[in-house]
TORTIKOL-875596 format. One record per residue (C-alpha): residue number from 1; chain; y, x, z. Coordinates in steps of 0.5 Angstrom, whole numbers, plus 2048, in hexadecimal, padded with zeros to 3 digits. Last residue first. Layout:
<nodes>
+-------+------+-----+-----+-----+
! torfi ! vogu !   Y !   X !   Z !
+-------+------+-----+-----+-----+
!   NUM !    A !   Y !   X !   Z !
...
+-------+------+-----+-----+-----+
</nodes>
This chain:
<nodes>
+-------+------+-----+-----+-----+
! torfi ! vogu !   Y !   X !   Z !
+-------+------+-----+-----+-----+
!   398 !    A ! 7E7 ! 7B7 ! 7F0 !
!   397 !    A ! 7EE ! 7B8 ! 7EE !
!   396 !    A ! 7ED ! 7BA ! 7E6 !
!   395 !    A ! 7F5 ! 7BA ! 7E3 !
!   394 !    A ! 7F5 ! 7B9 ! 7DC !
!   393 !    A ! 7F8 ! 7B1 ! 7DC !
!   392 !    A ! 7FB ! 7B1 ! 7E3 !
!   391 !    A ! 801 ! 7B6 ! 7E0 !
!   390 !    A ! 804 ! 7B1 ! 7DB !
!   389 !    A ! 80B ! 7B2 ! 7DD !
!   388 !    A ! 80C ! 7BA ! 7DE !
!   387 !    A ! 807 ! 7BA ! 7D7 !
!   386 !    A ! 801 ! 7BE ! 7D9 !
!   385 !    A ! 801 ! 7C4 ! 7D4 !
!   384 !    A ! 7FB ! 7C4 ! 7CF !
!   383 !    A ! 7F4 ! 7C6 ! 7D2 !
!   382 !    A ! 7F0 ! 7C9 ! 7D8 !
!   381 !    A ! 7F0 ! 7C3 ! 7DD !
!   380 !    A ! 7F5 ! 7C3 ! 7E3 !
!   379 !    A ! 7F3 ! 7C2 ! 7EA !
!   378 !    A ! 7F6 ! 7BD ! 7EE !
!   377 !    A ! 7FB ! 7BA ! 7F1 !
!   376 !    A ! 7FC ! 7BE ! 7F7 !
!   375 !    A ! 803 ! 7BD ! 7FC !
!   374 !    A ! 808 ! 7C1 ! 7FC !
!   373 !    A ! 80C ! 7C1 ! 803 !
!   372 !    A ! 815 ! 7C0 ! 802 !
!   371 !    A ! 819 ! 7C6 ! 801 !
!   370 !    A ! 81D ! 7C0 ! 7FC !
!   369 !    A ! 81E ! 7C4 ! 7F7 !
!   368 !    A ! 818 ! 7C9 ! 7F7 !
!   367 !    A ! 812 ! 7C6 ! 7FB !
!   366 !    A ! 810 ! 7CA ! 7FF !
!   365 !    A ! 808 ! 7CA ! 800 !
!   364 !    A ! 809 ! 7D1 ! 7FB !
!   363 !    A ! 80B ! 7D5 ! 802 !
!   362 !    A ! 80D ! 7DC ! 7FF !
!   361 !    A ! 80D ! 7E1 ! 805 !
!   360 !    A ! 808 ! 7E6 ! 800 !
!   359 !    A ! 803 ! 7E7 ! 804 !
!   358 !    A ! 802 ! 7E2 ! 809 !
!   357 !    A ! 805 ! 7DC ! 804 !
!   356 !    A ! 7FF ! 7DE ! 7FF !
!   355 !    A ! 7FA ! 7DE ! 804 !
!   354 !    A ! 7FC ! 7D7 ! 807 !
!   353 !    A ! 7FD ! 7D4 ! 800 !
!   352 !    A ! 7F6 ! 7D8 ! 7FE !
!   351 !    A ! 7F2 ! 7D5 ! 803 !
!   350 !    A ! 7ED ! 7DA ! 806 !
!   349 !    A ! 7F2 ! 7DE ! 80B !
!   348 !    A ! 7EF ! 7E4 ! 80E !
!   347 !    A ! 7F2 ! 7E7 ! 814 !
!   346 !    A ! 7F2 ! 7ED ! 814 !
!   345 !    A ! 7EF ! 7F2 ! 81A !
!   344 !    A ! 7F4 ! 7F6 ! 81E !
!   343 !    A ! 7F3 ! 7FD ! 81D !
!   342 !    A ! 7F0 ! 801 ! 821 !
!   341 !    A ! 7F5 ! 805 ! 826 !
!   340 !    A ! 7F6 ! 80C ! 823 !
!   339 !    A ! 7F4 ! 813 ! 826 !
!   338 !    A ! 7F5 ! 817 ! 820 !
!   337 !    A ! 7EE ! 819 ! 821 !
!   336 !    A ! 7EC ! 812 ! 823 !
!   335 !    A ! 7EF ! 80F ! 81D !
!   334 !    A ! 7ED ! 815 ! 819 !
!   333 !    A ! 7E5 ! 813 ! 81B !
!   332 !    A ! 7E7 ! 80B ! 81A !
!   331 !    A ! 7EA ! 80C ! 814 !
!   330 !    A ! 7E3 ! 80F ! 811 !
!   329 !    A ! 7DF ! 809 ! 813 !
!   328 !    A ! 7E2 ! 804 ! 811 !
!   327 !    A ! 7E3 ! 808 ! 80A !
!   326 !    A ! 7DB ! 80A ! 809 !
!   325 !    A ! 7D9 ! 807 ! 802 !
!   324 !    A ! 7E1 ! 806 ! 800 !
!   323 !    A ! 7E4 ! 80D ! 800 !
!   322 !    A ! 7EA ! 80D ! 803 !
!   321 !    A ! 7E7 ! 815 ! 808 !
!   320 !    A ! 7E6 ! 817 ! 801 !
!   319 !    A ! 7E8 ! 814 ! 7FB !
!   318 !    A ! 7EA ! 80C ! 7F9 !
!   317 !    A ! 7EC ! 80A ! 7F2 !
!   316 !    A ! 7F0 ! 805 ! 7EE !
!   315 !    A ! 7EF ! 804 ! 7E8 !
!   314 !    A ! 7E8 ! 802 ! 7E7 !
!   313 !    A ! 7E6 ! 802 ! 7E1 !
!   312 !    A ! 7E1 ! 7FB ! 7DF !
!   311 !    A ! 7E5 ! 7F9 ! 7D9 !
!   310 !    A ! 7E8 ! 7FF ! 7D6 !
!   309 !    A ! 7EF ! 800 ! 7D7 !
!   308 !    A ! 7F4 ! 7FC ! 7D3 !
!   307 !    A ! 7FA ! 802 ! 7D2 !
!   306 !    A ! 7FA ! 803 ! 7CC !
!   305 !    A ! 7FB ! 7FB ! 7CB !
!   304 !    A ! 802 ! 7FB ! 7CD !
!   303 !    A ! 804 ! 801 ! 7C8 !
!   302 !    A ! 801 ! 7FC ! 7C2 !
!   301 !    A ! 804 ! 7F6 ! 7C4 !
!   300 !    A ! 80B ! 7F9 ! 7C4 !
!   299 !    A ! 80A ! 7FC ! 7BE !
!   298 !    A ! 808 ! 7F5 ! 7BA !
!   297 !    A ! 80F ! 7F2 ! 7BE !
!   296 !    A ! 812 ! 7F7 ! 7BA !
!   295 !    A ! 815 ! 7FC ! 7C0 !
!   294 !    A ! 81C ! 7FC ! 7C4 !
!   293 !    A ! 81E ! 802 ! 7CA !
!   292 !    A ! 823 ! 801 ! 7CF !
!   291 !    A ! 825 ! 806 ! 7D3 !
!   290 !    A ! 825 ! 808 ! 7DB !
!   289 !    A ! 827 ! 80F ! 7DC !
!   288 !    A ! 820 ! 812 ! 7E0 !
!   287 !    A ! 825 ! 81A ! 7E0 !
!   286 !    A ! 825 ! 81B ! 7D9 !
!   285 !    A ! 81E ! 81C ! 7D8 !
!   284 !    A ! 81B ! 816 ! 7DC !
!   283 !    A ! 81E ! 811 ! 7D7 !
!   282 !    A ! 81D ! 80B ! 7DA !
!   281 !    A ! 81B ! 805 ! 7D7 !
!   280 !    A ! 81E ! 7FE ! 7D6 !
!   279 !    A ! 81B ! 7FA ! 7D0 !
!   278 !    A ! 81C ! 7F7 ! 7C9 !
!   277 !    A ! 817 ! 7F2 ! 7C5 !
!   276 !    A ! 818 ! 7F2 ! 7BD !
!   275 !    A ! 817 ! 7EC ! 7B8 !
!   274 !    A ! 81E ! 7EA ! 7B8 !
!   273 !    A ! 81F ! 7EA ! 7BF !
!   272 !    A ! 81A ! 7EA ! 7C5 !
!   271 !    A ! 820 ! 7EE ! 7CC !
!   270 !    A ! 81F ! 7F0 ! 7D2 !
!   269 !    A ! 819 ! 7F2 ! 7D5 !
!   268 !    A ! 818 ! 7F6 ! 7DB !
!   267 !    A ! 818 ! 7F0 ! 7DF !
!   266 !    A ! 811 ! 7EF ! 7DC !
!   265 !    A ! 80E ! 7F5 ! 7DE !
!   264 !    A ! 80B ! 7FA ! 7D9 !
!   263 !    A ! 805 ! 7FE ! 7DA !
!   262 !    A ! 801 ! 7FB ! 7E0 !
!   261 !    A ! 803 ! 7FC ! 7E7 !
!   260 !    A ! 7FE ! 7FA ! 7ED !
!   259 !    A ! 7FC ! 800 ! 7F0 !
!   258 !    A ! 804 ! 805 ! 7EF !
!   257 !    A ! 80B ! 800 ! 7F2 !
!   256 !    A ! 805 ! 7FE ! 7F7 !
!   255 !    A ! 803 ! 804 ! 7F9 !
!   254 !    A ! 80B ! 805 ! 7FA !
!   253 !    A ! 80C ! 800 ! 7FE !
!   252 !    A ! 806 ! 801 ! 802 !
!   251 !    A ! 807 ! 808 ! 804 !
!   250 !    A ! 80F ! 807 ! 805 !
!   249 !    A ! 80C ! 803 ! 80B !
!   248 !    A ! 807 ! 809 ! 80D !
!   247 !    A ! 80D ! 80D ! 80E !
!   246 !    A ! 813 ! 812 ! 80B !
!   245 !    A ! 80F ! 814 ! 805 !
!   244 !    A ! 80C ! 81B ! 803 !
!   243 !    A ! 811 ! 81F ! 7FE !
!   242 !    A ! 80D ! 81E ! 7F8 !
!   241 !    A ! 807 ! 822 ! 7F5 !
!   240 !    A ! 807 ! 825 ! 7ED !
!   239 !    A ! 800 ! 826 ! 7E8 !
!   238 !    A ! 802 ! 827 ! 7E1 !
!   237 !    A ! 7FE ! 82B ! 7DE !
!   236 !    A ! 7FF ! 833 ! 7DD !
!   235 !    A ! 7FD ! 836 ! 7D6 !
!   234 !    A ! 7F7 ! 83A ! 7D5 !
!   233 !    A ! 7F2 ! 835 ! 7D3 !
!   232 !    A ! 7F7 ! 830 ! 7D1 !
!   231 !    A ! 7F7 ! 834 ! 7CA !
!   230 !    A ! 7F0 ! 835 ! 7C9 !
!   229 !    A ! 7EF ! 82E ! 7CA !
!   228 !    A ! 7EF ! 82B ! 7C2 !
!   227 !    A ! 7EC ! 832 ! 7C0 !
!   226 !    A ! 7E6 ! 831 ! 7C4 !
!   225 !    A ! 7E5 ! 82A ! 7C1 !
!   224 !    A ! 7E7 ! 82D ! 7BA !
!   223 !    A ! 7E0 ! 832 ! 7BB !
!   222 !    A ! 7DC ! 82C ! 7BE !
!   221 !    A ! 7DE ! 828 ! 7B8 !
!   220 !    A ! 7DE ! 820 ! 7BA !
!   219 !    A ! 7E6 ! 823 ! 7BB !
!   218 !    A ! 7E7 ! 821 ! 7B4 !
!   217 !    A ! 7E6 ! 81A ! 7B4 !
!   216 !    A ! 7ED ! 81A ! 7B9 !
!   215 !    A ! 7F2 ! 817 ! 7B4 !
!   214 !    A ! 7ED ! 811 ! 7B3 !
!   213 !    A ! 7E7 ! 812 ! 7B8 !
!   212 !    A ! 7E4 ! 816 ! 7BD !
!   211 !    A ! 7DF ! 814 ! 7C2 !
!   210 !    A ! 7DD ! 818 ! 7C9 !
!   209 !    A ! 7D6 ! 816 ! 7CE !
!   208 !    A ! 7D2 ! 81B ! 7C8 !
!   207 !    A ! 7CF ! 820 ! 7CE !
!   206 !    A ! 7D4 ! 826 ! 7CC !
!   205 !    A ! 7D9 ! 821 ! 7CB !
!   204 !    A ! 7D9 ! 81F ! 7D2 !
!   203 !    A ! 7D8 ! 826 ! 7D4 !
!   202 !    A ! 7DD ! 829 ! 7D2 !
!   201 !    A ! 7E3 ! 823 ! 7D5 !
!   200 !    A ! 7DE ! 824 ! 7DC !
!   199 !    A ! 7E1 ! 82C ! 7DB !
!   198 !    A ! 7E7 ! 82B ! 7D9 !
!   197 !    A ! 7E9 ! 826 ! 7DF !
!   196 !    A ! 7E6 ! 82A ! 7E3 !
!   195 !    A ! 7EA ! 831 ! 7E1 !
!   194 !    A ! 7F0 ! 82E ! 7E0 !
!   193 !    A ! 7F0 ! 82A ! 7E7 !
!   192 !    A ! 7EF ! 831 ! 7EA !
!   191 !    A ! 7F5 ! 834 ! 7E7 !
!   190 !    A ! 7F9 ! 82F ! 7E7 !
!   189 !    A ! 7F8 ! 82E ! 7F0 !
!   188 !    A ! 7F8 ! 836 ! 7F0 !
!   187 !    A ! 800 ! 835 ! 7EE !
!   186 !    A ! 801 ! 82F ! 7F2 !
!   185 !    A ! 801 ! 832 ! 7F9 !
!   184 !    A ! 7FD ! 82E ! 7FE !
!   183 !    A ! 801 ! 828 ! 802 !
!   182 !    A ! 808 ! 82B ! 804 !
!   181 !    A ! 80D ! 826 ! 808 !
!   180 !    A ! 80B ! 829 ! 80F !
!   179 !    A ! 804 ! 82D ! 80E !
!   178 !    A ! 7FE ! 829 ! 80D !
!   177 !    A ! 7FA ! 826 ! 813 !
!   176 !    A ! 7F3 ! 828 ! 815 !
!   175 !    A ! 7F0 ! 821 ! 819 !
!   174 !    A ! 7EA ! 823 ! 81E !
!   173 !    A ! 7E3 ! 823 ! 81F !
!   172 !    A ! 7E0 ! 822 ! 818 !
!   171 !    A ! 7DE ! 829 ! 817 !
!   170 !    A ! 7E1 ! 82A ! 810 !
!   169 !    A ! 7E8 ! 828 ! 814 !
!   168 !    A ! 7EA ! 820 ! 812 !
!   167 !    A ! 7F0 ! 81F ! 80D !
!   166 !    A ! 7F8 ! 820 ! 80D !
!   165 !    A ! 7FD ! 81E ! 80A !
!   164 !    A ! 7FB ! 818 ! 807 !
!   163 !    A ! 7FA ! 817 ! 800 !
!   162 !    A ! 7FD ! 812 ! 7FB !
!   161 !    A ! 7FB ! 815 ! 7F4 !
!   160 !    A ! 7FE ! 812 ! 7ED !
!   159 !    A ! 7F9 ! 814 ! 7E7 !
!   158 !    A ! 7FC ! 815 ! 7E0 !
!   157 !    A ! 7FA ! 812 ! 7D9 !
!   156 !    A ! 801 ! 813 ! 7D5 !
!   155 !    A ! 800 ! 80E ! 7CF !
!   154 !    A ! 807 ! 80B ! 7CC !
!   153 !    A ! 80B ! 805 ! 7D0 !
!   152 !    A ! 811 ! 809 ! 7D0 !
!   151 !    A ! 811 ! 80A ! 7D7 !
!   150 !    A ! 80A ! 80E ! 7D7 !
!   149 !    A ! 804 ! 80A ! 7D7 !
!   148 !    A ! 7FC ! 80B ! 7D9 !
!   147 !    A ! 7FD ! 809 ! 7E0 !
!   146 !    A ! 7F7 ! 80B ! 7E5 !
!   145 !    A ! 7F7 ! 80B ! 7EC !
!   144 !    A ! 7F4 ! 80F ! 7F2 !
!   143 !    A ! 7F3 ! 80E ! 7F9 !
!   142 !    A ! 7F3 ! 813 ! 7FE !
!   141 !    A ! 7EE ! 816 ! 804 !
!   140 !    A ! 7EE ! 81E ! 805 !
!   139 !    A ! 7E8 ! 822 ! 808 !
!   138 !    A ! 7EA ! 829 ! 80B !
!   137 !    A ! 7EC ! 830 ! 80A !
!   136 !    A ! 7F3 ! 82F ! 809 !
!   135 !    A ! 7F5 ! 835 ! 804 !
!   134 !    A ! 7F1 ! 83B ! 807 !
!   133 !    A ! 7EB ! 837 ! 80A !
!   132 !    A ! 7EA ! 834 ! 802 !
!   131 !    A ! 7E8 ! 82D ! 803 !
!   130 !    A ! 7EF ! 82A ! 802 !
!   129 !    A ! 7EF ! 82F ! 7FB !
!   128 !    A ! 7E9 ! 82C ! 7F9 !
!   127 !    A ! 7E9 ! 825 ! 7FB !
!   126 !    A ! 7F0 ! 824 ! 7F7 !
!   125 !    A ! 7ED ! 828 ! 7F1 !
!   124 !    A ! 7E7 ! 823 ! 7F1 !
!   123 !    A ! 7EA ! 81D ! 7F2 !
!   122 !    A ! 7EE ! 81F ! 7EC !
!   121 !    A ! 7E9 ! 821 ! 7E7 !
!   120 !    A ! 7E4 ! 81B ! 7E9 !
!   119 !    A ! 7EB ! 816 ! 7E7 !
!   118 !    A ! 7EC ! 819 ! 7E1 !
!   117 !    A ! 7E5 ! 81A ! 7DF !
!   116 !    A ! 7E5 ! 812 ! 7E0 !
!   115 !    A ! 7EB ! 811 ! 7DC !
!   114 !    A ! 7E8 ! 815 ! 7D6 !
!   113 !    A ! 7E1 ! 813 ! 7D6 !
!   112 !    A ! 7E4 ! 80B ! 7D7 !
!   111 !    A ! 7E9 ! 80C ! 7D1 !
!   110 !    A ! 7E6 ! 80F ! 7CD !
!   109 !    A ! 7EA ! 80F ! 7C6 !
!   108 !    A ! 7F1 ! 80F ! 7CA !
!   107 !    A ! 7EE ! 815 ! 7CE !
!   106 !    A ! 7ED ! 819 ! 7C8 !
!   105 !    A ! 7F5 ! 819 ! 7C7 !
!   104 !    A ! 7F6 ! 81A ! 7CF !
!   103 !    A ! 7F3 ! 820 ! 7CE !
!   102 !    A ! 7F8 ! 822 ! 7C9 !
!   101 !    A ! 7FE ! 820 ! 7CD !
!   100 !    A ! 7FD ! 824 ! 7D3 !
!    99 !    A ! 7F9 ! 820 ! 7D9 !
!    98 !    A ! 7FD ! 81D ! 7DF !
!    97 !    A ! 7FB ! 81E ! 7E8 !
!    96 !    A ! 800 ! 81B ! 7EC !
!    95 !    A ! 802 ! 81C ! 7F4 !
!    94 !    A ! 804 ! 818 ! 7F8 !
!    93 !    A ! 804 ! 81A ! 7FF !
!    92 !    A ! 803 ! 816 ! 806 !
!    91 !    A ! 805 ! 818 ! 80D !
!    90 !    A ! 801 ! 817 ! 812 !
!    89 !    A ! 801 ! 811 ! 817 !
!    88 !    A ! 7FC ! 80E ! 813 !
!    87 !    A ! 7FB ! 807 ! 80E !
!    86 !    A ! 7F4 ! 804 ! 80D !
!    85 !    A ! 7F6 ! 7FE ! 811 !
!    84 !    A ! 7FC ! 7FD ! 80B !
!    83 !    A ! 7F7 ! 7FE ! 807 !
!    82 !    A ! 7F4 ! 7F7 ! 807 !
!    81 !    A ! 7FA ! 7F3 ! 806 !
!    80 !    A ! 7FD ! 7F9 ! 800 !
!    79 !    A ! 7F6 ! 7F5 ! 7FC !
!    78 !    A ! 7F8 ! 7EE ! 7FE !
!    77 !    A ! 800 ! 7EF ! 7FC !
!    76 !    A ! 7FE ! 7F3 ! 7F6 !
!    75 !    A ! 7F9 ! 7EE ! 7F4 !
!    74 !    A ! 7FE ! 7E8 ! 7F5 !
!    73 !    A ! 804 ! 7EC ! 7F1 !
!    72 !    A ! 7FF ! 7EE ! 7EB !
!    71 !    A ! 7FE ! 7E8 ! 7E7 !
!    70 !    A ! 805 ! 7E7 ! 7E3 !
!    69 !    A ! 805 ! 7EE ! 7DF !
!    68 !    A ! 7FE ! 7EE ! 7DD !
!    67 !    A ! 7F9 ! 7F3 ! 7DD !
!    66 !    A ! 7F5 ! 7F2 ! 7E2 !
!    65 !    A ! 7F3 ! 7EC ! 7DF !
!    64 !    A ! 7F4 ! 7E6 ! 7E4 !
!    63 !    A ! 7F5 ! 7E0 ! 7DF !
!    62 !    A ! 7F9 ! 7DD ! 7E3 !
!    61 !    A ! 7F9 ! 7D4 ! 7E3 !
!    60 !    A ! 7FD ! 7D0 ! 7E2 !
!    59 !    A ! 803 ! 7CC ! 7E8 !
!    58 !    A ! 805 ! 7C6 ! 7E7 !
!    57 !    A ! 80B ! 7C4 ! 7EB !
!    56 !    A ! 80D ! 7BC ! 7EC !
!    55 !    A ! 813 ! 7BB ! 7F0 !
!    54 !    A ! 811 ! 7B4 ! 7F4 !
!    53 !    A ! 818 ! 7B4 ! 7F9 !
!    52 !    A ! 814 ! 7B4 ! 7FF !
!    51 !    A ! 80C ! 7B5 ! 7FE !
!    50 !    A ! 80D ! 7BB ! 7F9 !
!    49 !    A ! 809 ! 7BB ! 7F4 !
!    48 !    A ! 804 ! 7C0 ! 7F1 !
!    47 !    A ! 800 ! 7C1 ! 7EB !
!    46 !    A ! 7F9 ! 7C6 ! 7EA !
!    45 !    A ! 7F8 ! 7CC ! 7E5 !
!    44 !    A ! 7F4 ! 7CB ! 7DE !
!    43 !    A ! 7F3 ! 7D3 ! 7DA !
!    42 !    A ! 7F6 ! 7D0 ! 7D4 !
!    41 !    A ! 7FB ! 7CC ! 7D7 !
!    40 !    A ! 7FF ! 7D2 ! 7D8 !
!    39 !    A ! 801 ! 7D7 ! 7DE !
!    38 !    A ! 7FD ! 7DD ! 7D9 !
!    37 !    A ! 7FB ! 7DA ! 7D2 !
!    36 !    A ! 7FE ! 7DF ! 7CF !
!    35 !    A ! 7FD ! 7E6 ! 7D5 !
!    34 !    A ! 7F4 ! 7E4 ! 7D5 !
!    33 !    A ! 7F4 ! 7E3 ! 7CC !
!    32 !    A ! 7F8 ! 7EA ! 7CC !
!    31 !    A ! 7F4 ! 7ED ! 7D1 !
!    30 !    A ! 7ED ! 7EB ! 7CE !
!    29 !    A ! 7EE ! 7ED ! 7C7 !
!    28 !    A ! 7F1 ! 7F4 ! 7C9 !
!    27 !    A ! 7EA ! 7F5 ! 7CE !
!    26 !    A ! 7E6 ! 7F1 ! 7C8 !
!    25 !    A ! 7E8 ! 7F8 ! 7C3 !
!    24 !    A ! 7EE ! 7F7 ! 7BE !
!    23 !    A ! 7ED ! 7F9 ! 7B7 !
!    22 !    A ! 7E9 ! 7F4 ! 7B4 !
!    21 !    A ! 7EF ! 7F0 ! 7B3 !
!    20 !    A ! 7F5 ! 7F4 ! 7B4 !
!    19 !    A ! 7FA ! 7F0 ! 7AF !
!    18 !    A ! 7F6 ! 7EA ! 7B1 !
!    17 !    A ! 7F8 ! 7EC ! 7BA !
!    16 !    A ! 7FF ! 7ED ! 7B8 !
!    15 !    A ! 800 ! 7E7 ! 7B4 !
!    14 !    A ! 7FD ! 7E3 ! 7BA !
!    13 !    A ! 800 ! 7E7 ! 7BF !
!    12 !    A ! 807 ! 7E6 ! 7BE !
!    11 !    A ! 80A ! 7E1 ! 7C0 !
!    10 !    A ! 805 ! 7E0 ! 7C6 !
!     9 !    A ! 804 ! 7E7 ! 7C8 !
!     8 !    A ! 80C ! 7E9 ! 7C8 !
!     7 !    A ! 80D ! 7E2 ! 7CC !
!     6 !    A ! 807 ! 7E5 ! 7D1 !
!     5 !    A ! 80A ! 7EB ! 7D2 !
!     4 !    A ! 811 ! 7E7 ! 7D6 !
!     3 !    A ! 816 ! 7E5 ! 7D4 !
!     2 !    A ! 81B ! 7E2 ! 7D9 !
!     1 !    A ! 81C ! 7DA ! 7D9 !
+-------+------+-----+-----+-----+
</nodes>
């Protein structure tokens, strides 16, 4: 079987989490129970047969954290569904907002003020420049990701836009394109993203809402507060838009490459050997040259859970026009501006073979070896692993 971040878990996350204890927040804690016992016995599940050649499969339960590599497909799947009818005739440009290292140094000991401020400045200056008659002079829509991770596993908080080229005049009454293959211009974008960001950070610390420990204490001071962020106060930021993409088609596919991502998939995983864990990474200094990188099990582990974001955070977010409390709405005007036909209305499928058959084209009814029908056992109990050939003890068919 192919490895996965579960294997490293469950062979090395007891010793790990006694060496840590008292150290790990719940969120770490609840992650690492969610991604070992995922697809296990321990969640429960349900047995099938197939009714012509009697194949017996059992199937547990997910454990459907967002932070687990397993339990992102179907979401990906039903969350690109709804966006397809939201997709427009425009081009569409991806643009990313990233923090210097010594603000992602005070983000990793706030998290949920600091990615919060991230996405608020980058809002912001995406509505602001937009607005500005000189640049656009209209009300943008788009999307906004959080990834907190480099290629290396190693704390790198960044925000990946997709907007539409284009938005609604101030006054409502028609759509303003951008220019052909041009969105704003980038330079004023970093500035302006600078500037807010660092002013929603002051505040923060201002108001007490920012908590520095360990290497950081220091910056509880004021004075070696100012001095941590004198430097990036005058330095550029990483602000850089991509070409616009080819068509709504390719929108889709790279929203889902972007939303549902967690910060190591398990097909990057090569090899658990001798208490270390290898895998493939691109080196994007030396022209995204794949390499493969080999970490002690307890460093891996540790770069893993960097990126746990807090419970309640929304790592996906919706701005101007997308926004969620008037979205309908909003795209029925630059639809009718756009003179677009309504979208035909999806049909929504309850039973959850049916869904997962709609939108990923996998049919769980068909049995593997024969291609004959599955027919329901049973629900499987939370506890030990059934037995292939004592599957009637645990299974609860009432």
């Amino acid at each position: 079987m192919a490895l996965e971040v579960a294997d490293v878990f469950r062979h090395f996350g007891a010793d790990w989490r006694a060496k840590h204890a008292g150290r790990l927040s719940r969120d770490h804690l609840r992650v690492m129970g969610a991604i070992e016992t995922c697809r296990t016995a321990a969640l429960g599940g349900h047995a099938e047969a197939c009714g012509d050649c009697g194949h017996l499969h059992i199937s547990y339960n997910s454990c459907r954290n967002r932070h687990c590599p397993k339990c992102q497909g179907l979401e990906r799947a039903e969350w690109l569904a709804d966006r397809q009818a939201e997709l427009l005739p425009v081009p569409y440009f991806h643009v990313v907002f990233t923090v210097p290292p010594a603000v992602a140094e005070i983000a990793f000991q706030n998290k949920a003020v600091v990615y919060d401020i991230l996405f608020r400045a980058t809002a912001e200056t995406l509505r602001t420049i937009a607005a500005a008659p000189r640049h656009l002079g209209a009300t943008l829509g788009f999307i906004a990701v959080l990834h907190t991770w480099g290629q290396a596993l190693q704390h790198h908080p960044h925000l990946h836009c997709i907007v539409p080229g284009g938005g609604i005049a101030l006054d409502g009454q028609r759509w303003i394109a951008c220019r052909p293959g041009f969105f704003l211009p980038v330079r004023v974008l970093s500035s302006l993203f600078r500037r807010l960001f660092l002013k929603h950070l002051d505040a923060a610390f201002a108001t007490g809402r920012l908590g520095f420990h360990s290497a950081l204490a220091d910056l509880q001071d004021p004075a070696a507060f100012a001095r941590h962020l004198a430097p990036v106060r005058d330095a550029d930021w990483v602000v850089y838009a991509k070409p616009p993409f080819g068509g709504p088609e390719q929108v889709l596919a790279y929203l889902g490459r972007y939303t549902h991502r967690v910060a190591i998939a398990n097909s990057r995983l090569v090899a658990m050997e001798n208490g270390t864990v290898s895998f493939r990474w691109k080196d994007y200094r030396h022209h995204d040259k794949v390499k493969v990188m080999t970490l002690e099990a307890g460093e891996f582990i540790r770069r893993f859970l960097l990126h746990v974001i807090p419970s309640g955070l929304h790592r996906i977010r919706h701005y101007g026009f997308l926004a969620n409390g008037r979205r309908a709405a909003n795209l029925s005007l630059v639809r009718q501006l756009l003179a677009m036909p309504p979208p035909e209305a999806p049909i929504r499928v309850i039973d959850y073979r049916e869904r997962m058959r709609q939108l990923t084209g996998r049919d769980i009814d068909i049995c593997t070896e024969c291609g004959g029908r599955m027919i329901s056992l049973g629900v499987l109990k939370p506890g030990r692993p059934a037995r292939p050939n004592q599957t009637e003890a645990p299974i609860d068919s009432s």
